[in-house]
N, CA, C and O atoms as a DFTB+ gen file, in Angstrom:
264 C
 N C O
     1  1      82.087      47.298     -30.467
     2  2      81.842      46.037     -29.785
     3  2      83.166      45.573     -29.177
     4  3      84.176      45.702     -29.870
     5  1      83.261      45.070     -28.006
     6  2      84.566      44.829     -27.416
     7  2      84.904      43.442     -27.823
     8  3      84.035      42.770     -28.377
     9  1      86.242      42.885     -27.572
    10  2      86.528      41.879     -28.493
    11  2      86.055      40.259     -27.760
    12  3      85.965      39.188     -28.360
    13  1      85.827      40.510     -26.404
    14  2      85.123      39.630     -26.127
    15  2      83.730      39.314     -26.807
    16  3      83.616      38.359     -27.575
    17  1      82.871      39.995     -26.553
    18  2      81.451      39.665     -27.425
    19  2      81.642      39.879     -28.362
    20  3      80.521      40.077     -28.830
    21  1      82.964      40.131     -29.807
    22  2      82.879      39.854     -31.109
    23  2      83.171      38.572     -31.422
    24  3      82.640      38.001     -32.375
    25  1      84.452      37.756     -30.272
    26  2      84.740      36.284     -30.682
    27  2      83.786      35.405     -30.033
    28  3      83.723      34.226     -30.383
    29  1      83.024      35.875     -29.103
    30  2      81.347      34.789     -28.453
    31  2      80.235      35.304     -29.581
    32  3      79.125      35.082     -29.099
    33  1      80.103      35.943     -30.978
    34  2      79.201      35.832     -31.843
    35  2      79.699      35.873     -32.541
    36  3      78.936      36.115     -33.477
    37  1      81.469      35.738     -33.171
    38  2      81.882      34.750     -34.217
    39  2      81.332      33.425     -33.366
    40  3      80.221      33.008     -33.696
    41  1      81.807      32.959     -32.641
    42  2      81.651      31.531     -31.857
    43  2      79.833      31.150     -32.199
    44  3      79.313      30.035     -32.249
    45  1      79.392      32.066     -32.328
    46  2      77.801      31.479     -32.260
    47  2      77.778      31.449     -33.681
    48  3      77.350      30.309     -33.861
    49  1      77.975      32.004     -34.970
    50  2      77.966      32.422     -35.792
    51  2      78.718      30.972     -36.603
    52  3      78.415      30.278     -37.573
    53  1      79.693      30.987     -35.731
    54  2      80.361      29.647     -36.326
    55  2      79.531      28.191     -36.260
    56  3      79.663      27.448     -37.232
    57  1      78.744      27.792     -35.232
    58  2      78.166      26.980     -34.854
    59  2      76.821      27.174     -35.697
    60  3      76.496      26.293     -36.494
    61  1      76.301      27.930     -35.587
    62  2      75.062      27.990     -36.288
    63  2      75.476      27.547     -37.778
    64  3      74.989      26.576     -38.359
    65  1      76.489      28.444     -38.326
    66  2      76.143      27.523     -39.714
    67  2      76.841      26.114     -40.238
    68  3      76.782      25.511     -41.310
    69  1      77.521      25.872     -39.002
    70  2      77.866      24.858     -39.123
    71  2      76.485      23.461     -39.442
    72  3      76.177      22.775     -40.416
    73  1      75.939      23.607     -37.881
    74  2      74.129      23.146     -37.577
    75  2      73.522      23.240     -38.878
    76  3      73.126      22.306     -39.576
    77  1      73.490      24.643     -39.159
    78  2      72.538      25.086     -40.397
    79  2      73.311      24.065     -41.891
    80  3      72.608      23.060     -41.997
    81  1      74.267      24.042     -42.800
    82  2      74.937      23.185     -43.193
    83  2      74.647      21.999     -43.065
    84  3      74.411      21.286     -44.041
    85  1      74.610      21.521     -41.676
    86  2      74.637      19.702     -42.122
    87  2      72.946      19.616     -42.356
    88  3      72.467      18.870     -43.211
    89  1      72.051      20.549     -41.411
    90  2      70.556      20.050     -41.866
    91  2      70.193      20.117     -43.377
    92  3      69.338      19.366     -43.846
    93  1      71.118      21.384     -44.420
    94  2      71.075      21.475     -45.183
    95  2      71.484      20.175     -46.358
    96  3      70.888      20.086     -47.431
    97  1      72.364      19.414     -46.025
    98  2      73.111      18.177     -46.752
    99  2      72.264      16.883     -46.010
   100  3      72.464      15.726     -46.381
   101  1      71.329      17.205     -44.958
   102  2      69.975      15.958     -44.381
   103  2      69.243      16.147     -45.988
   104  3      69.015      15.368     -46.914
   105  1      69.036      17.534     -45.769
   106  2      67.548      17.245     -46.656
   107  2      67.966      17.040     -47.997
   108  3      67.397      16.128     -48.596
   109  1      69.059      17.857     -48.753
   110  2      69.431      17.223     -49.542
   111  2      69.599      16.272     -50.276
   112  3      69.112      16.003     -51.373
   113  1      70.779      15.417     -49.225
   114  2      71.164      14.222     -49.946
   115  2      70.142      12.810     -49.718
   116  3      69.849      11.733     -50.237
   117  1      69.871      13.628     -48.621
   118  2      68.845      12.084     -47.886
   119  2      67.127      12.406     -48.344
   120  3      66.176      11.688     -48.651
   121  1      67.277      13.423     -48.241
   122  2      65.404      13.626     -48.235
   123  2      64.999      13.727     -47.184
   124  3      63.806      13.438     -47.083
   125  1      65.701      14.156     -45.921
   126  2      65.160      14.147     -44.298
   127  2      64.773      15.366     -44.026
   128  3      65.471      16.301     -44.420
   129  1      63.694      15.583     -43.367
   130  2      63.659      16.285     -42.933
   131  2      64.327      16.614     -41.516
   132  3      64.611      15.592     -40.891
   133  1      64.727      18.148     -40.693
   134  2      65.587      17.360     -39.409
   135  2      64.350      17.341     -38.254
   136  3      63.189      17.694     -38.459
   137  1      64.774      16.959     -37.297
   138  2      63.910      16.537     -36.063
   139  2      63.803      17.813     -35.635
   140  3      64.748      18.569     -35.864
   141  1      62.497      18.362     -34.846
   142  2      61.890      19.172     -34.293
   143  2      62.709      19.614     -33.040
   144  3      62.529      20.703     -32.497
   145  1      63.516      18.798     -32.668
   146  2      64.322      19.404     -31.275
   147  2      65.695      20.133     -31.737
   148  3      66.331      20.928     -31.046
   149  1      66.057      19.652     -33.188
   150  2      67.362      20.393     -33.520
   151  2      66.857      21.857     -34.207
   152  3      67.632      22.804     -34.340
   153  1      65.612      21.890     -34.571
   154  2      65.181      23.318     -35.157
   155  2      65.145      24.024     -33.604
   156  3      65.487      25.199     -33.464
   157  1      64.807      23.397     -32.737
   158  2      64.678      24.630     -31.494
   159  2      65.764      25.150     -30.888
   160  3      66.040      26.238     -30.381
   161  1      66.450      23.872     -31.098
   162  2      68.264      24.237     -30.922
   163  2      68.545      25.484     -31.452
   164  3      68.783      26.546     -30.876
   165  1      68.473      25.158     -32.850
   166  2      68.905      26.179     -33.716
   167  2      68.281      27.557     -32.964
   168  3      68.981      28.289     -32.263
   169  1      66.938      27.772     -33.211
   170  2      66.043      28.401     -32.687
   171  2      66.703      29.524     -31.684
   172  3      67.016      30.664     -32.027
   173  1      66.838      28.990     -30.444
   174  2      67.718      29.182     -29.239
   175  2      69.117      29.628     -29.218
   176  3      69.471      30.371     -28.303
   177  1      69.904      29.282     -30.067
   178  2      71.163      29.767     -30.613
   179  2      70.895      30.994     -30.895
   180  3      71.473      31.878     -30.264
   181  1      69.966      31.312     -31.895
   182  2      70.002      32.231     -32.518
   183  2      69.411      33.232     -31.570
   184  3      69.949      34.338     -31.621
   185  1      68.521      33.107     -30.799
   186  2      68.137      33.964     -29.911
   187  2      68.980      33.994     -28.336
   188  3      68.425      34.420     -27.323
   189  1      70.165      33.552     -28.348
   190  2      70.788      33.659     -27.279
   191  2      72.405      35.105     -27.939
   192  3      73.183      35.841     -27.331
   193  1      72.036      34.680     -29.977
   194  2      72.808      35.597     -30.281
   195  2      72.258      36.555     -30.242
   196  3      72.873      37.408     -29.601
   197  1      70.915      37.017     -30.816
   198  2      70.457      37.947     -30.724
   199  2      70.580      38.700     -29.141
   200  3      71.253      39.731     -29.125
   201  1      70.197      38.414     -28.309
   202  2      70.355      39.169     -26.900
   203  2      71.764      39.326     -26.640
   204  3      72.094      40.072     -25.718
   205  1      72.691      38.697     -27.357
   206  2      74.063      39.166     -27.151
   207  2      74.505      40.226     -27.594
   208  3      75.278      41.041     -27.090
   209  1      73.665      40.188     -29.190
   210  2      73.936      41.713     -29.787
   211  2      73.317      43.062     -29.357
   212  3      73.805      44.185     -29.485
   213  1      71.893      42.627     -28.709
   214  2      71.332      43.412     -28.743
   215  2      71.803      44.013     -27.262
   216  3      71.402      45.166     -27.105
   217  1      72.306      43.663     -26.525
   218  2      72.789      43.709     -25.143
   219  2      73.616      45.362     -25.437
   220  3      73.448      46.533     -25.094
   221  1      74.600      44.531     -26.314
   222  2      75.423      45.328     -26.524
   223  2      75.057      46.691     -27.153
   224  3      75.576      47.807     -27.115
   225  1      73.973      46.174     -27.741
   226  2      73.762      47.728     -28.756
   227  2      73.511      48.634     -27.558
   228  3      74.032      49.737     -27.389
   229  1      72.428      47.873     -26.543
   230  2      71.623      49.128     -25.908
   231  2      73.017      49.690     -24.884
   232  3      73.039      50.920     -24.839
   233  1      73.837      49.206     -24.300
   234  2      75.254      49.767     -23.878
   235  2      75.645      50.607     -24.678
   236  3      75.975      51.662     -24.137
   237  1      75.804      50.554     -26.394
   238  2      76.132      51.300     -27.281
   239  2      75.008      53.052     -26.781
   240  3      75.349      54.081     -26.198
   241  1      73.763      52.634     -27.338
   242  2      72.849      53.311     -27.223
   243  2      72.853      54.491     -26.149
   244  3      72.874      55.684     -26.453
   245  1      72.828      53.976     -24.819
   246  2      73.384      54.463     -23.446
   247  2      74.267      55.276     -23.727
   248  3      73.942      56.462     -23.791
   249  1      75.820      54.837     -24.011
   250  2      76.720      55.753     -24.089
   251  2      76.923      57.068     -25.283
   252  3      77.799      57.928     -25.382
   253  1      75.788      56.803     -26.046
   254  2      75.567      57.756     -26.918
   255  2      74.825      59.154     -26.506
   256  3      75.271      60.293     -26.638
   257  1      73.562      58.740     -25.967
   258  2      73.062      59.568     -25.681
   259  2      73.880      60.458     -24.196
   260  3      73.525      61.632     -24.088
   261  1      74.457      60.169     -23.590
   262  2      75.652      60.828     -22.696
   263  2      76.568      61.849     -23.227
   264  3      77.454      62.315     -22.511
């Protein structure tokens, strides 16, 4: 993986559990559940990492079979 797309999915990686964390200390400490637009957030994060990785794999993939 080149070191650009390893520090843009630390960077996502970082954020997500950051997100993930505080909803975790909502429900916790408060009893909240979180709002339906920050789960899609989340949601979306995670699938903007996923196509980042997976981007990369199939580049991986490509240069393998060569």
């Amino acid at each position: 993986m080149s070191q650009t797309k390893r520090e843009q999915v630390n960077s996502h990686l970082r954020y997500l559990r950051q997100e993930l964390r505080e909803m975790h200390l909502c429900i916790k400490e408060d009893n909240l559940s979180p709002e339906p637009g920050e789960i899609r957030g989340i949601m979306a994060q995670f699938e903007a990492l996923l196509e980042l990785v997976d981007g990369n794999t199939k580049i991986q993939s490509n240069s393998e079979a060569a």
